[in-house]
C-alpha positions in Angstrom: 16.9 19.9 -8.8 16.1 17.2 -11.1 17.5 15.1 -8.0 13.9 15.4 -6.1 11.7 14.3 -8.7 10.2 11.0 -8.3 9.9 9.0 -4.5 11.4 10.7 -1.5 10.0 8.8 1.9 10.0 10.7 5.3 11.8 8.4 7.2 10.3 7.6 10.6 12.8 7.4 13.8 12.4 3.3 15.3 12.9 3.2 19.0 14.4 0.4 21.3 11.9 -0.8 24.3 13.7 2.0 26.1 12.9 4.9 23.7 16.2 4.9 22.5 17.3 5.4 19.1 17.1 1.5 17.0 20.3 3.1 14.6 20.0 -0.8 13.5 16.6 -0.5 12.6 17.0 2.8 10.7 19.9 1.4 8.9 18.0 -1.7 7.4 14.7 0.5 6.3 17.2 2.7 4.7 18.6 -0.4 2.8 15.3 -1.6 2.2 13.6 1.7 0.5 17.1 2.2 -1.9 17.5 -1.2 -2.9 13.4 -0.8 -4.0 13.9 1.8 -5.9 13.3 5.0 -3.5 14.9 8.2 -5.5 15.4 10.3 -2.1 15.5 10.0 1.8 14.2 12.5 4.2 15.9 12.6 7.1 14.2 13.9 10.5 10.9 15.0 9.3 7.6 15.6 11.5 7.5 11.6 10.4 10.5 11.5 12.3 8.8 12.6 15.5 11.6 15.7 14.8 10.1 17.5 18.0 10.8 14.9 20.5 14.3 14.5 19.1 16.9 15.8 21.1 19.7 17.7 19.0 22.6 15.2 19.9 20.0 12.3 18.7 19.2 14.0 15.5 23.1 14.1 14.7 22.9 10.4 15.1 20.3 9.8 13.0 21.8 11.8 9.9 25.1 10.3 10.5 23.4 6.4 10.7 21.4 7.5 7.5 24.4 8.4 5.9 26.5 5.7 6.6 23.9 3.4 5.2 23.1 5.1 2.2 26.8 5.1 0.9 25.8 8.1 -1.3 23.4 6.2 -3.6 20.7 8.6 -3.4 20.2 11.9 -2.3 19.2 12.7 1.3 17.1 16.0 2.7 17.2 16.8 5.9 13.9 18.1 8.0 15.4 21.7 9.7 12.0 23.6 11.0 10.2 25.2 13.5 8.3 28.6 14.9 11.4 30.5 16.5 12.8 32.0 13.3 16.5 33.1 14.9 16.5 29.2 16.8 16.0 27.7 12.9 18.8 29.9 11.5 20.8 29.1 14.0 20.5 25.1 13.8 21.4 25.4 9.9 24.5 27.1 10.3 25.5 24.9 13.4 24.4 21.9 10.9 27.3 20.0 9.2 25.2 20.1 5.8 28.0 19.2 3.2 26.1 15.5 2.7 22.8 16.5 2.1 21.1 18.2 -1.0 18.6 20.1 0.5 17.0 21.3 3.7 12.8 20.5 4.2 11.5 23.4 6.4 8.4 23.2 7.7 6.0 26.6 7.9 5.8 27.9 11.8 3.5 26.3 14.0 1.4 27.7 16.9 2.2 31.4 16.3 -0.2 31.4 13.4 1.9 34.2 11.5 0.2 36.4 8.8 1.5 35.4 5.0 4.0 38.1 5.3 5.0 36.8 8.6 5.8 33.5 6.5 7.7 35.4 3.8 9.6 37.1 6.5 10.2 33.5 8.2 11.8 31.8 4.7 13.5 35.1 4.0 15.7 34.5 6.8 16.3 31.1 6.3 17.0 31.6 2.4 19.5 34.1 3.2 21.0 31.8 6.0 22.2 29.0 3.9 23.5 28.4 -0.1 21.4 24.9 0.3 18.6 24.4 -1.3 15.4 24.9 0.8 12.0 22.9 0.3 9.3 24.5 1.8 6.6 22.4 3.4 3.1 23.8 3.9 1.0 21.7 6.1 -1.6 23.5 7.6 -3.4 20.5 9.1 -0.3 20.1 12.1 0.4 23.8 11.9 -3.2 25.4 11.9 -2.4 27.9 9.3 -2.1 27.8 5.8 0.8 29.2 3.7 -1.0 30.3 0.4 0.0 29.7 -3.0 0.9 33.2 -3.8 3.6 33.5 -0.8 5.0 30.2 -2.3 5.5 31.4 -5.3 6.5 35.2 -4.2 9.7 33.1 -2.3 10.1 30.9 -5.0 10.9 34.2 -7.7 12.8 36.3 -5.0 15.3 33.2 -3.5 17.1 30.6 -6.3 17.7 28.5 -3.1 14.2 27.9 -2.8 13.9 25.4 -5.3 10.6 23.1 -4.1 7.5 22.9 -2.0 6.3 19.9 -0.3 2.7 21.0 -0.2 0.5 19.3 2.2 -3.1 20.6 2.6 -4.9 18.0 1.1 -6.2 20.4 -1.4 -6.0 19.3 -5.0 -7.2 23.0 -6.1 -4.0 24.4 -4.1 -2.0 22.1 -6.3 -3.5 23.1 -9.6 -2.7 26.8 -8.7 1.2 26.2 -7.7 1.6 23.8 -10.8 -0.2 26.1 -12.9 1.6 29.5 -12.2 5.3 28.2 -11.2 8.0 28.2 -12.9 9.5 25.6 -15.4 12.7 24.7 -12.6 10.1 25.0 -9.3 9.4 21.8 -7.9 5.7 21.0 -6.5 6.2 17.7 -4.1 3.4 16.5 -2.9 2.7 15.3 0.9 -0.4 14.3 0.5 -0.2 10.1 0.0 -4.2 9.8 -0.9 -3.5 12.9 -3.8 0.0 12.4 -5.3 -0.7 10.5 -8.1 -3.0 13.1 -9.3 -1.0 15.6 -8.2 1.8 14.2 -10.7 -0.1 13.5 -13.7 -1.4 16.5 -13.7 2.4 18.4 -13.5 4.0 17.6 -9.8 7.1 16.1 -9.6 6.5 13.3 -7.0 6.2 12.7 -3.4 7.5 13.0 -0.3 5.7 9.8 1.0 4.9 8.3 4.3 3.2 4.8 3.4 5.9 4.8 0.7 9.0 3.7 3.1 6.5 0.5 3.7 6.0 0.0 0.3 9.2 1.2 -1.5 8.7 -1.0 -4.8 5.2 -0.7 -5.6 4.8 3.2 -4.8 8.0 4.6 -6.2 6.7 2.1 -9.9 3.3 4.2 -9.4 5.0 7.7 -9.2 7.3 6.5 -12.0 4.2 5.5 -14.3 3.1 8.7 -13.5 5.7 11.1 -14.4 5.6 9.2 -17.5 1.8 9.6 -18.1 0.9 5.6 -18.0 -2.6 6.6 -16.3 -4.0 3.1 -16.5 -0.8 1.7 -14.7 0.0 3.8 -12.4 -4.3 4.2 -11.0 -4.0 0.5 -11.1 -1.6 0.5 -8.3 -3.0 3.3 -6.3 -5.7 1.4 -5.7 -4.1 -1.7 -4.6 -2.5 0.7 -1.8 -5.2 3.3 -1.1 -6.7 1.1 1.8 -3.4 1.1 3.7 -2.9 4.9 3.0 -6.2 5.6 4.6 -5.4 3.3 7.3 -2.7 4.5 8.1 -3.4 8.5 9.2 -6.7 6.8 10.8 -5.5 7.7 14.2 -2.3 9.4 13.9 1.3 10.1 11.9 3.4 7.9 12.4 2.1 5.6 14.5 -0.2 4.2 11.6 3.2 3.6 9.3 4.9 2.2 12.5 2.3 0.0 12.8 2.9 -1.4 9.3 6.7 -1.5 9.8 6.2 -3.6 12.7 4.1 -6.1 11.1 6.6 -6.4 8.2 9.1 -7.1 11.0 11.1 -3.7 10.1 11.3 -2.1 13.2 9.0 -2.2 16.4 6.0 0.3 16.4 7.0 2.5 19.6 6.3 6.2 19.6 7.3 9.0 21.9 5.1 10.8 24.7 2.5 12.6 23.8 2.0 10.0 20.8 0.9 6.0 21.1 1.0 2.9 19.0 -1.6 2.4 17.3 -4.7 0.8 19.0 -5.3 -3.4 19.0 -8.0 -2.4 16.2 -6.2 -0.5 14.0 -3.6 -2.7 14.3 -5.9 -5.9 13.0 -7.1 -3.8 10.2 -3.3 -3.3 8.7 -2.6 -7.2 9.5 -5.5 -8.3 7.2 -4.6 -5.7 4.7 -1.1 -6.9 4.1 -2.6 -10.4 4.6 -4.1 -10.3 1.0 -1.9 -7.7 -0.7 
């Protein structure tokens, strides 16, 4: 799956003043992220506010990203959540013939034990021949799925080909890199960690700040997966303040925020989320100010 190494970016969903879908918007930020060198799109994502989505919306969304990508680089689209039978069911009702693989996040709110996650991606791995990227991101789903159980799915289903691992814990990392195998793909979700996470064996991102920055990060992740240390530290550290900013209050309005003030799309969220505040929102304007 050579085809999700490097920059994927978790595209967020822009909204109209009404809360309606901006497929204008989302066209032009998918423009903007391929022409700067973004290797992969994720469509629908928890950056996507996925859960306040309807279904009809989200088949909107894939078929705007399509159209705008004209098949330049490969897509992923986010199919998750904690009713196992409801998640099977969405893939196979899911026209998946334009998309490489599925991101699946682990179940949230039920709190299952690790077999209860095994169980979970059992199901879904036998559902579908698509490739499946797991994504572990205790922090939104309050439990943790543990390297071992990644790695147990990993050896008994081919179609689980990645994990986008997201616990901001660089030991994790070092454990899933260090006893994977060669073709297993650790993405990292972590924006602050990634470029460690690569040099030290990871095969890129999926990013949020990324889909702001397209150019600059996907050049970092590159100079990593080539092992240019100097270069690539060089730029994280240029874009480290806006990264932090950014999950200062929450994902996505931080990004949104950003995206508004590079006049991309407007920085609306949906109920129970809200734009970011006045003061987070001076804080990014001075940042980009002096980039």
């Amino acid at each position: 799956m050579k085809e999700l190494t490097g920059t994927g970016v978790a595209l967020i969903t822009p909204f109209n003043s009404d809360l309606s879908i901006d497929h204008k918007a989302l066209a032009a930020l998918v423009e903007f992220n391929i022409t700067n060198g973004v290797d992969f799109l994720v469509v629908s994502g928890t950056t996507g506010e996925s859960v306040t989505i309807t279904s009809d919306e989200k088949k909107d969304i894939s078929q705007t990203v399509i159209a705008a990508n004209k098949g330049r680089v490969p897509l992923v689209i986010g199919i998750g959540g904690n009713n196992t039978s409801a998640v099977v069911d969405e893939i196979k009702s899911t026209d998946l013939s334009n998309f490489t693989a599925i991101l699946s996040v682990a179940p949230y709110y039920n709190k299952p034990t690790q077999e209860g996650f095994y169980q979970h991606f059992k199901a879904i791995a036998k559902s579908t021949t698509t490739p499946i990227i797991l994504y572990n991101v205790p922090g939104r789903t309050a439990k943790n799925v543990k390297p071992s159980t990644v790695l147990r799915l990993a050896t008994d289903f081919k179609s689980i080909v990645a994990v986008k691992e997201a616990g901001n814990n660089m030991n994790q990392y070092l454990e899933l890199i260090k006893n994977k195998a060669n073709d297993f793909l650790v993405i990292s979700g972590d924006d602050d960690l990634v470029l460690g996470v690569t040099l030290a064996g990871g095969a890129g991102v999926i990013s949020v700040i990324g889909q702001a920055f397209p150019k600059e990060f996907s050049e970092m992740i590159q100079l990593g997966l080539d092992n240019n240390v100097v270069a690539s530290r060089a730029i994280e550290m240029r874009l480290m303040p806006i990264i932090n900013l950014i999950f200062e209050e929450n994902n996505p309005a931080g990004i949104k925020a950003v995206l508004k003030h590079k006049r991309l799309c407007s920085d609306l969220v949906r109920l129970p989320l809200v734009p970011a505040t006045n003061k987070l929102q001076s804080k990014i304007s001075t940042f980009l100010a002096q980039f």
